[in-house]
N, C-alpha and C positions, 0 to 999 in steps of 0.2 A: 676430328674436332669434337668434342664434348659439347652436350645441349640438345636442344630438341631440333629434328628437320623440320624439311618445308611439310613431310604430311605428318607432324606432329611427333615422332619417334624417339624416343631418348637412346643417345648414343653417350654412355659413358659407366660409371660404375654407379653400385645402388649409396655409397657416400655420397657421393657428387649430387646425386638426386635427392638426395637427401638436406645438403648443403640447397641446393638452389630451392627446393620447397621454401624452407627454413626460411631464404632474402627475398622469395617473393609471393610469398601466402601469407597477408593480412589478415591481422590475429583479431579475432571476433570474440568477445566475453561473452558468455553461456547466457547472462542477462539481455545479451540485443540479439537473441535465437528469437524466432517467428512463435515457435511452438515451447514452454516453460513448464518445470515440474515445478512445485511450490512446495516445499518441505514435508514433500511426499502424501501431502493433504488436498491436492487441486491440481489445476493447471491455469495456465494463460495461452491464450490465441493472438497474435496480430492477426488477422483479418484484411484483404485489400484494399477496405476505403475506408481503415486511417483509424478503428474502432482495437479496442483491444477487450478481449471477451476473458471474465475469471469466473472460474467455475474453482467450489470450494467445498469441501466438506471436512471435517475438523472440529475441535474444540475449539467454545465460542460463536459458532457458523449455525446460521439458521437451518438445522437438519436435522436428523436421528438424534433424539432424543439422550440414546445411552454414547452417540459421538459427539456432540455439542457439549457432556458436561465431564467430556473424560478427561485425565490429566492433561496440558498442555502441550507436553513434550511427546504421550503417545503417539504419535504417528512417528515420529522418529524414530522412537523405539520399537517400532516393528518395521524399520527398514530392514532386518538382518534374519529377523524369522521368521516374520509373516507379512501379509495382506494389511492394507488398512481400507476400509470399504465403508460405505454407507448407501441407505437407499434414497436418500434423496441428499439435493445440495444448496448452495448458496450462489447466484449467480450477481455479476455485475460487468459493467460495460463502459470503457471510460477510453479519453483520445490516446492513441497509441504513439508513444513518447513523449508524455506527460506524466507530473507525477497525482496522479488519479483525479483528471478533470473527468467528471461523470459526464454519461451522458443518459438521456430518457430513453427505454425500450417500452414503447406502449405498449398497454396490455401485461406488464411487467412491474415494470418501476413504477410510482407514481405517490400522491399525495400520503401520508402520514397516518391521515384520517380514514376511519374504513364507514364513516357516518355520511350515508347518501345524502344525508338534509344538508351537510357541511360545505361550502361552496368556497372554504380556506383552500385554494394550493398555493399559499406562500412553501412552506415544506413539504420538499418530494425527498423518499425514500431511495437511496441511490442502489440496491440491492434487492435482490426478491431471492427468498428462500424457500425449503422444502419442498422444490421441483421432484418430482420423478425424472425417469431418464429422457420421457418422452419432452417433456416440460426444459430438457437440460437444451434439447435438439431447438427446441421449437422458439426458445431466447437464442440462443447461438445462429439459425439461420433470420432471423428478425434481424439480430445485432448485424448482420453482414449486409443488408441492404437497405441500412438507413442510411442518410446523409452523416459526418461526420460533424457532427455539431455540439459544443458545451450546452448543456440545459442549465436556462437561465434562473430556473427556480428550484437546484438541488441544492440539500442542505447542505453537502459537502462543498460543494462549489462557493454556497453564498458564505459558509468559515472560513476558506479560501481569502475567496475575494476580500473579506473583512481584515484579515491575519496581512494582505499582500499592502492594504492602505494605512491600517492602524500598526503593525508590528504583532511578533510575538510578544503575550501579554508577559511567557514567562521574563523574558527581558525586564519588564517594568515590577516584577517582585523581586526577581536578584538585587532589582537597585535598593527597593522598598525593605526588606529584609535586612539588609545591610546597613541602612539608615539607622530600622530599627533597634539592631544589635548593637551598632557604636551609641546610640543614645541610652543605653540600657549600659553597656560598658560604662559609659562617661558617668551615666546616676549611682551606679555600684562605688563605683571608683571615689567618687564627693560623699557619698552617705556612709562610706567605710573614711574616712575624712572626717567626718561630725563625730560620728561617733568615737572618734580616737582623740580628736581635739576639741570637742564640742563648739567647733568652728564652722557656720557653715561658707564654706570658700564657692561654691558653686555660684551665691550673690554676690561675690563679689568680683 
């Protein structure tokens, strides 16, 4: 009989095994892997209590100077001939399957302001840049043994929160745009009207 025995053995041919893989190995998309490359500029961690750690360096990314302002698409394009490297990175820390509820890494993340007098943390900075690798270590094992908690006062979180009660704004200019273009249509349309019958039909 084809299938596996009682001490686990497969008795059949390498199709057949192949076939039964195939109906009973659930398929995992590359995105819900533990451990994530990021467009060969970073990575991602799920981490065990619930945190998801990004570690970045790239164009854009608070890092090296000559990789934060290189073309966009460079790291891509040295997937095929070379390295893409920098000496320090971009870190952030946010609930692991979410789409980037931050969260606080003290000692890391924190308020806006670098002005000691300033006693504002309405805005915390959801990211910390230009770690060394020491500095990469030393957020990533912090990140793994905090509680997994949204912080209440990140900037990303509280345009979150805003976007989740209010709507996206772009929603309210598609409509506003459109208003504005048919009324701009409609005046065109009456003022090429006067001026052809020196009529204005718009009052009336």
């Amino acid at each position: 009989m084809d299938g596996f025995d009682e001490l686990g053995e497969w008795h059949g041919s390498m199709d057949e095994l192949g076939e039964w893989l195939e109906e009973n190995t659930e398929r995992v998309e590359m995105t819900d892997k533990a451990m994530r490359i990021c467009d060969n500029k970073g990575f991602q961690l799920d981490l065990p209590n619930g945190i998801t750690v990004s570690v970045q360096w790239g164009p854009g990314n608070y890092v090296d100077p000559d990789v934060k302002n290189a073309d966009f698409d460079a790291p891509k394009k040295a997937i095929d001939n070379k390295h893409w490297g920098s000496n320090t990175a971009e870190c952030a820390a946010y609930l692991t399957g979410t789409e980037l509820t931050w969260v606080a890494v003290p000692g890391f993340t924190g308020p806006l302001t670098d002005d000691d007098d300033d006693d504002d943390d309405d805005f915390w900075d959801d990211v910390v840049g230009n770690l060394d690798v020491q500095g990469v270590l030393d957020f990533i094992n912090l990140a793994s043994h905090l509680d997994a908690t949204k912080n209440p006062v990140s900037l990303g979180n509280k345009m979150m929160d805003y976007l989740e009660k209010h709507g996206d704004y772009r929603d309210d200019l598609v409509k506003d745009e459109r208003k504005v273009m048919n009324d701009n249509a409609i005046d065109e349309f009456f003022s090429g009207l006067v001026k052809f019958s020196g009529t204005n039909y718009k009052d009336n």
